[in-house]
C-alpha positions as CSV (number, residue, x, y, z in Angstrom):
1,X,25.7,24.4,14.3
2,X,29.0,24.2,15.5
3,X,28.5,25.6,19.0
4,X,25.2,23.5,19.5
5,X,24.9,20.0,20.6
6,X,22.3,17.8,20.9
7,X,20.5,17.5,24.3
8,X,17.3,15.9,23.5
9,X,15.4,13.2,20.7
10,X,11.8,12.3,21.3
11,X,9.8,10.8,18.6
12,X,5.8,11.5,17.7
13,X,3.4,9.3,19.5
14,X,1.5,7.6,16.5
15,X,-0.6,4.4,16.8
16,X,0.5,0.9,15.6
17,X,-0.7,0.4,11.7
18,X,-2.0,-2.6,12.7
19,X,-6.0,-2.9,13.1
20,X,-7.4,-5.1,15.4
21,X,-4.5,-5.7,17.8
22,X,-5.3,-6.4,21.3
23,X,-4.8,-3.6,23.9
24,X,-2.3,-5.6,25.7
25,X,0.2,-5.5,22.8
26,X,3.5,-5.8,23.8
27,X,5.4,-3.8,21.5
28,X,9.1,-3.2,21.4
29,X,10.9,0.5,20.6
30,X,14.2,-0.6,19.1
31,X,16.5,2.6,19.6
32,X,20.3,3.3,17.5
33,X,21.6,2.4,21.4
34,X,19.5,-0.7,22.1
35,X,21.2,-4.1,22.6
36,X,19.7,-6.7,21.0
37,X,20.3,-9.4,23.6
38,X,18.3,-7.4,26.3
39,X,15.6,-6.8,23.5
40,X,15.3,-10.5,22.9
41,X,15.7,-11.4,26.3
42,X,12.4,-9.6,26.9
43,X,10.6,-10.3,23.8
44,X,11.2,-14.1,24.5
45,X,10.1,-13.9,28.0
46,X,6.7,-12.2,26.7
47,X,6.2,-14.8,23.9
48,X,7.1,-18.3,26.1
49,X,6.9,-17.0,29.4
50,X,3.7,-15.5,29.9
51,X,2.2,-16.8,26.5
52,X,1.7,-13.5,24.4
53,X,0.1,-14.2,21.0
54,X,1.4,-11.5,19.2
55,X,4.1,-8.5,19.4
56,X,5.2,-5.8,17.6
57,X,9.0,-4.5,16.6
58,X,9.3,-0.9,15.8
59,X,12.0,1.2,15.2
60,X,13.1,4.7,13.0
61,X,16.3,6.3,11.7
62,X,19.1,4.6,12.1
63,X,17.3,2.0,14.6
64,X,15.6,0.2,11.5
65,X,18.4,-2.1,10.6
66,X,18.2,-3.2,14.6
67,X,14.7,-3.4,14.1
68,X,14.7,-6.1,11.2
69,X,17.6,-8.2,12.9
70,X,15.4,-8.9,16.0
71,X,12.5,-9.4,14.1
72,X,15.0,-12.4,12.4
73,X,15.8,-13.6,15.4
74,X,13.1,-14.4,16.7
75,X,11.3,-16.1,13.4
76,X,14.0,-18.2,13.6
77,X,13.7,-19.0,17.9
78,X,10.4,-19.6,17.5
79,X,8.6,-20.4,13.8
80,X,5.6,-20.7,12.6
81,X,5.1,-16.8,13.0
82,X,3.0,-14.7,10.7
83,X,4.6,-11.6,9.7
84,X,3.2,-8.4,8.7
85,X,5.5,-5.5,7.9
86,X,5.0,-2.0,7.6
87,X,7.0,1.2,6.5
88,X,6.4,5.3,6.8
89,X,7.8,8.0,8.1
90,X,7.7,9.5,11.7
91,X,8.7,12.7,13.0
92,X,11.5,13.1,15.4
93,X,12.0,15.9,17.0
94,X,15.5,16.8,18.4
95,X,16.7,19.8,20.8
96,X,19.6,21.9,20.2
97,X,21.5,24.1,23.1
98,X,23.7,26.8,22.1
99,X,27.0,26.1,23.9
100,X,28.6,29.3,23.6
101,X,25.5,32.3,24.4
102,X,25.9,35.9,24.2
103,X,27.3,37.4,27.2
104,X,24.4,38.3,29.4
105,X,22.0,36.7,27.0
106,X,19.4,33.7,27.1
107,X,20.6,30.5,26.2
108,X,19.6,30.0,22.3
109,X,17.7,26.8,21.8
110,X,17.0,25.1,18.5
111,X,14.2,22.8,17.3
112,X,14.5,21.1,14.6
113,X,11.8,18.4,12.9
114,X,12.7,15.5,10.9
115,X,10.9,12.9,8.6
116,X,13.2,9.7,9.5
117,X,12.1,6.0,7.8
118,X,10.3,4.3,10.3
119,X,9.3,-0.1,10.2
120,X,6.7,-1.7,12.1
121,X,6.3,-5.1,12.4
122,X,3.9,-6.9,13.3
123,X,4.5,-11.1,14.4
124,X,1.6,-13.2,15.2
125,X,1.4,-16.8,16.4
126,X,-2.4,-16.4,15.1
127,X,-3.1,-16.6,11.6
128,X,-3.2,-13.1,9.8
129,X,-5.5,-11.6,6.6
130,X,-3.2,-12.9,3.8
131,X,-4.6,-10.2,1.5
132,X,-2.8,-7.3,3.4
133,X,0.2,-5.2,2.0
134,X,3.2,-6.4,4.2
135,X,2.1,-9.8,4.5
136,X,4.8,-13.0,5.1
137,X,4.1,-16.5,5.6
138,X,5.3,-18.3,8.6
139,X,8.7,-20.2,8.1
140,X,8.7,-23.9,9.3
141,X,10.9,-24.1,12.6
142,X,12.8,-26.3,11.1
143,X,12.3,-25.3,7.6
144,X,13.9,-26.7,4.5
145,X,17.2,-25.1,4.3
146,X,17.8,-26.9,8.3
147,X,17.1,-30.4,6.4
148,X,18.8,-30.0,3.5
149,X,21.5,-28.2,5.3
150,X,21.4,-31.5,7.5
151,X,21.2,-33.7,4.5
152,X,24.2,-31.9,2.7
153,X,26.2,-32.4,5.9
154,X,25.1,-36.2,5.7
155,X,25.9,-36.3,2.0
156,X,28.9,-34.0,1.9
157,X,30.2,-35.6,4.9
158,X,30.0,-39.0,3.3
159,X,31.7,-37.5,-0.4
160,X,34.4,-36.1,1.2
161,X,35.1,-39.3,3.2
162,X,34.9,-41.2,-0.4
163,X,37.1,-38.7,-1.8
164,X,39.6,-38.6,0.7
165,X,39.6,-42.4,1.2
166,X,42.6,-43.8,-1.2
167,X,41.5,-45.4,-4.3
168,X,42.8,-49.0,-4.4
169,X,45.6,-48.8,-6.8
170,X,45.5,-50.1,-10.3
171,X,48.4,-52.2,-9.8
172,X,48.5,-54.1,-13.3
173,X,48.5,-51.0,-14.8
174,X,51.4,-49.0,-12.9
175,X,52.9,-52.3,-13.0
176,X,52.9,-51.8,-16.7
177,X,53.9,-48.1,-16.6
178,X,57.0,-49.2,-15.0
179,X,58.1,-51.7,-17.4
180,X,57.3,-49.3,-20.0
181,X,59.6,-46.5,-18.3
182,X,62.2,-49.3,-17.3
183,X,62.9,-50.6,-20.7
184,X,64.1,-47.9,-22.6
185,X,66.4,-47.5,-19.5
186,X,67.9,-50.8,-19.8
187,X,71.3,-51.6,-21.6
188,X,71.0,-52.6,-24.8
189,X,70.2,-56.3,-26.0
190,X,67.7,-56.7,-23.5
191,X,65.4,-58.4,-25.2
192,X,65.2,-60.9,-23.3
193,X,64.7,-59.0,-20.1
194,X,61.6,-57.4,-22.0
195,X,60.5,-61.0,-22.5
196,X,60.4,-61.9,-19.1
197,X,59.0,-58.8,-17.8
198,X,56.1,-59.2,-20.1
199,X,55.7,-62.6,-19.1
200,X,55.6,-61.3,-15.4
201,X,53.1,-59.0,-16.3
């Protein structure tokens, strides 16, 4: 395979595994060389812009990972979308051209058929059959992690303020320390300096 290089991908034409999808699905092909701020771009446009009630993310190979990340982002843009996922394989058929022919020969050309991992998913501002493999529950817009996350800010915010704010010194007691670390340091026959510095204390 040295001498061939890819010239062409094309993937199998198979219908959504959804059932009862409207005919006007808008459904987006993530590819390996997408960019996921055009995807969303459009995908956000079709959901707030011209009010789509549903739309599907799809993607195979190595475009799967791409696939899940938009579908992420936009759960979290929008909430309160159903989910329904669903994963099988789709055949992708790529072209090979000899780059080096026989003299005088036909190019040699090379077909060759895979079985990649392929997601579909399916997001719904309309409720969807619970009961169905693949099924999530929509996620609060601003779901509990936001308020706790805003409440631990609160909270932590208000700790750390407490911890770094300076305790108010225990000054009978350091007080006391320091008599106790200045006697044995004065001369000897003190005892009536130790008298008066107890009485100061």
């Amino acid at each position: 395979m040295e001498n061939f290089r890819k010239v062409r991908t094309s993937e199998e034409d198979s219908p959504l595994p959804f059932p009862d999808l409207p005919p006007d699905v808008v459904e987006m092909k993530v590819k390996e060389g997408s960019k996921i701020r055009n995807l969303m771009n459009f995908a956000m446009a079709q959901m707030e812009l011209k009010g789509s009630r549903q739309i599907v993310f799809s993607g195979c190979g190595r475009a799967v990972t791409k696939t899940i990340t938009c579908v992420e982002i936009m759960k979290r843009k929008l909430g309160g979308l159903h989910q329904v996922t669903k994963v099988r394989y789709k055949t992708v058929l790529e072209v090979w051209e000899n780059q080096d022919p026989l003299p005088g020969g036909p190019a040699q050309n090379l077909t060759v058929h895979k079985n990649v991992p392929s997601i579909c998913i399916l997001l719904s501002r309309d409720p969807l059959d619970p009961n169905q493999a693949g099924y999530q529950p929509p996620e609060p817009r601003h779901g509990l992690g936001t308020q706790l996350g805003e409440a631990g800010e609160d909270t932590s915010g208000s700790s750390t303020k407490g911890l770094k704010r300076p305790l108010p010194p225990p000054h009978e007691e350091l007080l006391t320390k320091k008599l106790q670390v200045q006697v044995p340091d004065s001369p000897r026959g003190s005892g009536t300096t130790d008298h008066q510095l107890t009485t100061t204390t």
